[in-house]
C-alpha positions as CSV (number, residue, x, y, z in Angstrom):
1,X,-18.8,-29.2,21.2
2,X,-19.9,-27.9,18.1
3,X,-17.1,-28.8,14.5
4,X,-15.4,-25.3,14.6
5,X,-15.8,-25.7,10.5
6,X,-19.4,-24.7,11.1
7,X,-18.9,-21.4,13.2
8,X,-16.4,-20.4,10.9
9,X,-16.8,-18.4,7.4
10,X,-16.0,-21.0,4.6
11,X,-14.5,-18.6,2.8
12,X,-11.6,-18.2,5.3
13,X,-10.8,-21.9,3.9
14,X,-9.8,-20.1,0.6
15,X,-7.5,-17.3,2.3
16,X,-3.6,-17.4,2.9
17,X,-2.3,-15.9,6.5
18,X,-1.0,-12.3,4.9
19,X,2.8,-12.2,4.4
20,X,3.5,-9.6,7.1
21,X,7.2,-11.0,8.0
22,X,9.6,-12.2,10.6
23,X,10.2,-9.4,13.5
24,X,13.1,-7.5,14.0
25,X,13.7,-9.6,17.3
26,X,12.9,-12.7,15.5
27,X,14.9,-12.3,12.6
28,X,18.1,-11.4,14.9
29,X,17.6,-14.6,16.6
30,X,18.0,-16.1,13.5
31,X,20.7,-14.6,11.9
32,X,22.5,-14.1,14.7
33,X,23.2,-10.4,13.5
34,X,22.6,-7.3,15.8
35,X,21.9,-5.0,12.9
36,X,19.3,-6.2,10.2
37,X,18.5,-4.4,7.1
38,X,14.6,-4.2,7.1
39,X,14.2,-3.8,3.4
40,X,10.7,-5.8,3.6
41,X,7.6,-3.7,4.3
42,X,8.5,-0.3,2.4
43,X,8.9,1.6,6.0
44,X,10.4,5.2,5.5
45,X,13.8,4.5,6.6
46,X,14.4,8.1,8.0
47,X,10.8,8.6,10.1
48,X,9.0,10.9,10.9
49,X,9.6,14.8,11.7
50,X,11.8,15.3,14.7
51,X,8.6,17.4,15.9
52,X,6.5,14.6,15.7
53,X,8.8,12.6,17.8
54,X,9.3,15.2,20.6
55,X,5.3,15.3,20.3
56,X,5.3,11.5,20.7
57,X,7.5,11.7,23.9
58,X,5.1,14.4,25.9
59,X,2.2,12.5,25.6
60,X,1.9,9.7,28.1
61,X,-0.5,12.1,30.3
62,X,-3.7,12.1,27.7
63,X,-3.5,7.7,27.0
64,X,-6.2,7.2,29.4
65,X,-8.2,9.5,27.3
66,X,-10.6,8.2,24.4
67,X,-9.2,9.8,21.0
68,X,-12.2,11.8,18.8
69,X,-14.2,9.2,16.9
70,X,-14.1,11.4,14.1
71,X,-10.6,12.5,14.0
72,X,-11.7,16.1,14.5
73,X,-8.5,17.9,14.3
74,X,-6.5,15.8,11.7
75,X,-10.2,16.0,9.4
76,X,-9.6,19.9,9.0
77,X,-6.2,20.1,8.6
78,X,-6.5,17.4,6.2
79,X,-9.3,18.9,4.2
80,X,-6.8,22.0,4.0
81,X,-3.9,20.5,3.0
82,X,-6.0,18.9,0.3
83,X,-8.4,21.6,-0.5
84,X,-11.0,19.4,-0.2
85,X,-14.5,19.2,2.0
86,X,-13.6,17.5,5.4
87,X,-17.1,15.9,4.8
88,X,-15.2,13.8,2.5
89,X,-13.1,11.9,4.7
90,X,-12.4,9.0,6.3
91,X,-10.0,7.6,8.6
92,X,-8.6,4.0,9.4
93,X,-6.2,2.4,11.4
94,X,-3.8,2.1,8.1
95,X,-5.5,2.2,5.1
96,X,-5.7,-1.8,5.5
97,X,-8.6,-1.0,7.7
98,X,-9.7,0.8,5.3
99,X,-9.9,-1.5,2.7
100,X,-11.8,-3.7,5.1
101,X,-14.6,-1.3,5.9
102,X,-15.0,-0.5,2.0
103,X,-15.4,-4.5,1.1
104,X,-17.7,-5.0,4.1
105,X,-19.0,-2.0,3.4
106,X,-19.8,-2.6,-0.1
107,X,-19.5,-6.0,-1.3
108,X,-22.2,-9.0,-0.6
109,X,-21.6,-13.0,-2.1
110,X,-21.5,-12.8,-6.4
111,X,-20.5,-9.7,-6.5
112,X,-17.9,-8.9,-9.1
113,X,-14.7,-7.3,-8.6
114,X,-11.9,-6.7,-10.8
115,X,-8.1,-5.8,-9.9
116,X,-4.7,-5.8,-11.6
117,X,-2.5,-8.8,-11.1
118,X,-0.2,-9.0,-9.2
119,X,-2.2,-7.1,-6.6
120,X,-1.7,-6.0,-3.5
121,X,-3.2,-9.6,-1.7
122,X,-5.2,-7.7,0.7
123,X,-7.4,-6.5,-2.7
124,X,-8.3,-10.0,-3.0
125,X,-8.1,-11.3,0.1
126,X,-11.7,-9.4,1.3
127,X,-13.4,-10.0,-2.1
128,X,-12.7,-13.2,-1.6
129,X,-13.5,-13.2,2.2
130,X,-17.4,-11.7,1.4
131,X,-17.9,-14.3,-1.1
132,X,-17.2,-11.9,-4.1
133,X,-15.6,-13.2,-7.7
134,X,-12.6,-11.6,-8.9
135,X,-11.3,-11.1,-12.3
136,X,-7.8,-10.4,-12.4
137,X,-6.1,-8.2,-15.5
138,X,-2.8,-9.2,-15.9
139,X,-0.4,-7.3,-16.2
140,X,1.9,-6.5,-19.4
141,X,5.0,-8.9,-19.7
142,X,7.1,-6.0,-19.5
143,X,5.3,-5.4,-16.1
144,X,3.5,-2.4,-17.1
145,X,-0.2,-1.7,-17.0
146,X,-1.8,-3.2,-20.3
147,X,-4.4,-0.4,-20.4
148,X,-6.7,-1.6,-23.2
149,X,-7.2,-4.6,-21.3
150,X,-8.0,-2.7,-18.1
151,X,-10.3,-0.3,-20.3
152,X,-12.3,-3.1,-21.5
153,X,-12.9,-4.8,-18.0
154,X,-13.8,-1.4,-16.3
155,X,-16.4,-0.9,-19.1
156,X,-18.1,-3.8,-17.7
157,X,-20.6,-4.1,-15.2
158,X,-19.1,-4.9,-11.7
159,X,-19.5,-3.5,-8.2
160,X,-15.6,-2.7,-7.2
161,X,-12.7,-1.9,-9.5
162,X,-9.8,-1.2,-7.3
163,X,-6.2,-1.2,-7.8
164,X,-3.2,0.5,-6.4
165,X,-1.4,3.2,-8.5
166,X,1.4,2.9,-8.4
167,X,0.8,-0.7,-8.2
168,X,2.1,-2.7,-5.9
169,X,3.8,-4.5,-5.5
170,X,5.6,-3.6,-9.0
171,X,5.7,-0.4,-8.8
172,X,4.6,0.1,-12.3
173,X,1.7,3.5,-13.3
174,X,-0.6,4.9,-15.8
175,X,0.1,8.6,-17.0
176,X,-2.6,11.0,-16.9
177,X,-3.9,10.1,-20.2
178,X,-4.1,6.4,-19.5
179,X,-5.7,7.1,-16.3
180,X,-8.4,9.1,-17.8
181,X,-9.6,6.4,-20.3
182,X,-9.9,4.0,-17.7
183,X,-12.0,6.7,-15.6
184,X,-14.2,7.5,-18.4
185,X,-14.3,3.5,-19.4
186,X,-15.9,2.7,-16.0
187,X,-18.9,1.2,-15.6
188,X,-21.5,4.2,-14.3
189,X,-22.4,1.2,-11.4
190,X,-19.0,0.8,-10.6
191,X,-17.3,1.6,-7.1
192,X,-13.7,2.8,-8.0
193,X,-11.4,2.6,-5.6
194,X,-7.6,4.2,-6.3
195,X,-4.9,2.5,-3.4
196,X,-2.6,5.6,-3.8
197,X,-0.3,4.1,-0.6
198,X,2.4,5.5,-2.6
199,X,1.3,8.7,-3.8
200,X,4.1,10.9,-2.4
201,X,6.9,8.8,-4.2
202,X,5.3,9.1,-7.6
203,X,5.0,12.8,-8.7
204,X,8.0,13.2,-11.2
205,X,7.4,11.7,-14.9
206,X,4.0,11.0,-16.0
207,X,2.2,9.9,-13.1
208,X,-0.9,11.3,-12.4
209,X,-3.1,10.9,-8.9
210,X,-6.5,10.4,-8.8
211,X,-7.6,12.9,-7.1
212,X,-6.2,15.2,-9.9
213,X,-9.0,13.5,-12.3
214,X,-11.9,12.7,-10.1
215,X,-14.2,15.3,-8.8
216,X,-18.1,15.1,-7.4
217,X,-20.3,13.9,-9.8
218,X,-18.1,11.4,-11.7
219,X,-19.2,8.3,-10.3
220,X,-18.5,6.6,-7.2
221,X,-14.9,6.5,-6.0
222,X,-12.6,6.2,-2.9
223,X,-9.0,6.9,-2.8
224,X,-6.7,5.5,-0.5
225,X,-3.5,7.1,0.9
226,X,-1.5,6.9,4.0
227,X,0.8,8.3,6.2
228,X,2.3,4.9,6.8
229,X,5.1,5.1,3.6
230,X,6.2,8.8,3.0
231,X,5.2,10.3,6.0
232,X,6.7,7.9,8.2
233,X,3.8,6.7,10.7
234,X,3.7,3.0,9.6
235,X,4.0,2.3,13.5
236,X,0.6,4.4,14.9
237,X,-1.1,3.0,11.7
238,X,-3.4,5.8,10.5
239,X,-4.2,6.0,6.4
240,X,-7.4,7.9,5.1
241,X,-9.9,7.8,2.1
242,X,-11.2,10.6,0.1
243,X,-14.6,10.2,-0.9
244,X,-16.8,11.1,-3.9
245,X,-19.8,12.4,-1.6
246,X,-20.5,12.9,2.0
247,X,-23.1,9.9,1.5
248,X,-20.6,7.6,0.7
249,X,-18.4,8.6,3.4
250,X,-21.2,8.4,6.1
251,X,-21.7,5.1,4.7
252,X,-18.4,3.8,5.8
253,X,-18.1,5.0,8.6
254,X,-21.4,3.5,9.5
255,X,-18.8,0.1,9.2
256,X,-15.4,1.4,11.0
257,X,-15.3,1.1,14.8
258,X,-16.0,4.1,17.0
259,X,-12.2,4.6,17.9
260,X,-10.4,3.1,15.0
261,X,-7.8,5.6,14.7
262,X,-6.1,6.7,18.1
263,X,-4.9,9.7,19.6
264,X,-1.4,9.4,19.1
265,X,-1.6,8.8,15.4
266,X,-4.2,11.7,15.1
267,X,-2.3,14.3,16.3
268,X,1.3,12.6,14.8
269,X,-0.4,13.1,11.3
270,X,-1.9,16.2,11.5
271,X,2.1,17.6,12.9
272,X,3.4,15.7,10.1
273,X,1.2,17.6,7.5
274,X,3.2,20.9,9.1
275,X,6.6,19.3,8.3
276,X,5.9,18.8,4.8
277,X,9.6,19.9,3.8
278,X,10.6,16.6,6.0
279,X,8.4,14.4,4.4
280,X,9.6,15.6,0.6
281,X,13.4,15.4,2.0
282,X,12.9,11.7,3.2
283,X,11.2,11.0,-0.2
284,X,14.0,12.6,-2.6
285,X,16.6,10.4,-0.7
286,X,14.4,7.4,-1.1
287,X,13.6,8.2,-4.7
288,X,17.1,8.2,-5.9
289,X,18.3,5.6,-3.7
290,X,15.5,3.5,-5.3
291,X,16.6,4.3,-8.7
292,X,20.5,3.5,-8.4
293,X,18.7,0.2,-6.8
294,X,17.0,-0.5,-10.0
295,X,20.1,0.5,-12.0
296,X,22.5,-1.8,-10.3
297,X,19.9,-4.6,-10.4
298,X,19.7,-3.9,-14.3
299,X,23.5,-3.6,-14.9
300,X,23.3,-7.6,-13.1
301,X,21.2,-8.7,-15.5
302,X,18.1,-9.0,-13.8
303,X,14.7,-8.7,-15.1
304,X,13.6,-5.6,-13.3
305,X,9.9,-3.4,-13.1
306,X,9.8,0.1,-14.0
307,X,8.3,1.7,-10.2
308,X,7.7,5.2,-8.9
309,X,6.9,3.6,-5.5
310,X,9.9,3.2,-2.9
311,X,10.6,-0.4,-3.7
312,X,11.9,-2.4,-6.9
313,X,10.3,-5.7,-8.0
314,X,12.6,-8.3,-9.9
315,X,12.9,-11.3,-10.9
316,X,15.8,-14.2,-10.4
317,X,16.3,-17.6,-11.2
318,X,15.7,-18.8,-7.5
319,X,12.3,-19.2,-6.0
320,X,11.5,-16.0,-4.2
321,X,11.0,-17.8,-0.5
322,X,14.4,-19.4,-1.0
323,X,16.5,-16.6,-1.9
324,X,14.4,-14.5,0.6
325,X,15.2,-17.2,3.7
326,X,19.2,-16.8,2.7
327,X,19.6,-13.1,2.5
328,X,17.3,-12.8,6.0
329,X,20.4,-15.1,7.2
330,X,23.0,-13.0,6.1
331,X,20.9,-10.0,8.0
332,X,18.6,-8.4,4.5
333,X,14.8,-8.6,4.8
334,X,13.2,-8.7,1.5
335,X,9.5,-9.4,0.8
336,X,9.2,-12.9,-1.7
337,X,6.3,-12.5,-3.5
338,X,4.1,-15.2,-3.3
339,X,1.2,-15.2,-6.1
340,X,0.8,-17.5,-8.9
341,X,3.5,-17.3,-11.8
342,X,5.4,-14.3,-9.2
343,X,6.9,-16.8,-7.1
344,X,10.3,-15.9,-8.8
345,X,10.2,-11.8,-7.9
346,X,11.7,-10.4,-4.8
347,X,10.0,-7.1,-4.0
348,X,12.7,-4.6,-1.9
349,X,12.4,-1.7,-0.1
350,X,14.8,1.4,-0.9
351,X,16.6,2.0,2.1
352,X,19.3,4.3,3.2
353,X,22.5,4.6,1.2
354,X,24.4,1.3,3.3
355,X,21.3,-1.0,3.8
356,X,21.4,-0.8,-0.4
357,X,24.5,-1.2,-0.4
358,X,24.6,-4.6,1.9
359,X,21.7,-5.6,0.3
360,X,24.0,-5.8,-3.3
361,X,26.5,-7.4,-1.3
362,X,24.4,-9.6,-0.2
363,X,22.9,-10.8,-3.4
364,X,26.2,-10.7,-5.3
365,X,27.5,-13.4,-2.5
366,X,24.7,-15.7,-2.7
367,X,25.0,-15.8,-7.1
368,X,21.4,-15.1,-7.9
369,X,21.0,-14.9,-11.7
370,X,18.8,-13.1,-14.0
């Protein structure tokens, strides 16, 4: 039998299985706890619509049926909701997928690609996984964005910059100012791609999306959202891309699978676009839950990230794995970050009012420090 080492990608050698988590099931197995607080993966804790649920429920008569390869439906009620052509588009299963197709798509071995670190692993992971070399621009030790670094690297010549804003998993942004000088620094051969998973979250303050900045003719860009985080869909995984040109959007799609994106979560996003008031509910509860979060984590002592996402990132004097393992006993998931000089940070989701609450609890009984 042929050494499964030479079938194999070498490049797989360099990648860590991603940090997806224990399930619910598991976890109560192991805790021994009926109700867990899933804190973890930055789920919308109050889902979706009630319409899209009642939707959901009627639909068991149309599964046999093959869902439109090009998401026909959910591509012009997109475009409208966004004013933007539906030639544009593009859809994944999650905007995971999507990051896959645009890195297959796009990237061959030396190529150069260039992040903010921490990063979302994923952003790494695929560089890494088609033989591309990253350069990583730190972020500031107040865990901001150091701009002038990230204007320097975009000015140089590379084939992907992509980051997500706000990042994650620190939850930290550029205003519209900042943004702009790192548009305008970009390299004219540059691919941009903007991860905007958490878009929704991020609109009071100075936060600007990309999509406010970009337009047709300025470059090459992608960017990413989903309906996974705000929307409440993280469960029929469906995310989306907008696209510079209808080129570039061909081009991925040339890359995606016929029928990436299924019929359930086609026609669940496009009745979640219609229950826009939901969506922007669920998003002020989670917004200032997340803030009295970060508050109480301050008042602790803790070294704590500015975000507009709907998580927190800090930092304790326990490895992140450790503390991580112990408040999964007592029936918390958190998500320990795991990348080079963050192995100290515990990123956590805001949840409803009691699950942050517990989650305080929690932490206060184990002693963490700052």
């Amino acid at each position: 039998m042929t050494d499964l080492d030479k079938l194999i990608r070498p490049s797989l050698k360099q990648l860590e299985p991603y940090n997806s988590g224990l399930s619910i099931a598991a976890v109560r197995t192991l805790c021994g706890r009926a109700e867990v607080n899933r804190l973890a993966s930055n789920e919308n804790p109050f889902g979706p619509a009630p319409d899209v649920l009642e939707y959901i429920r009627k639909q068991q008569d149309h599964l046999h049926i093959y869902p439109s390869s090009e998401a026909s439906d959910l591509r012009t009620g997109l475009a409208a909701y966004l004013y933007t052509d539906p030639d544009l588009l593009v859809f994944g299963n999650g905007s995971e997928e999507l990051l896959s197709i645009i890195f297959r798509s796009v990237i061959e071995p030396g190529d150069r690609v260039i992040t903010l670190y921490p990063s979302f692993p994923l952003h790494e992971d695929y560089a890494v996984l088609m033989g591309a070399g990253i350069e990583r621009v730190a972020l500031s030790d107040d865990l901001t964005i150091d701009v002038d670094k990230l204007v320097e690297a975009a000015g140089k010549p590379a084939k992907l910059l992509i980051f997500s804003h706000p990042v994650n998993p620190v939850g930290c942004w550029m205003s519209r100012d900042d943004l702009l000088k790192v548009l305008d620094a970009r390299h004219p051969e540059t691919l941009l791609v903007l991860d905007e998973a958490y878009f929704e979250f991020a609109l009071n303050g100075d936060y600007c999306g990309g999509l406010d900045l970009l337009a047709p003719g300025k470059g090459h860009w992608i960017v990413l959202r989903t309906f996974s985080k705000a929307w409440g869909l993280a469960g029929l995984r469906i995310g989306y891309g907008v696209c510079s040109s209808p080129a570039l959007a061909a081009a991925l799609d040339l890359t995606k699978t016929p029928f990436n994106t299924n019929t359930l979560a086609q026609s669940a996003a496009l009745l979640a676009l219609g229950n826009e008031a939901h969506m922007k509910k669920s998003v002020a509860a989670i917004a200032a839950e997340r803030d009295k979060m970060r508050a109480a984590l301050l008042e602790r002592g803790f070294r704590v990230a500015p975000t507009q996402a709907n998580y927190v990132f800090f930092e304790t004097d326990l490895p992140s794995a450790d503390l991580a393992d112990t408040l999964m006993r007592l029936g918390t998931l958190v998500k320990p970050w795991k990348q080079e000089g963050f192995d100290r940070f515990i990123r956590v989701t805001a949840g409803r009012q009691e699950e942050n609450r517990q989650f305080l609890e929690h932490l206060d009984s184990i002693g963490a420090q700052a």
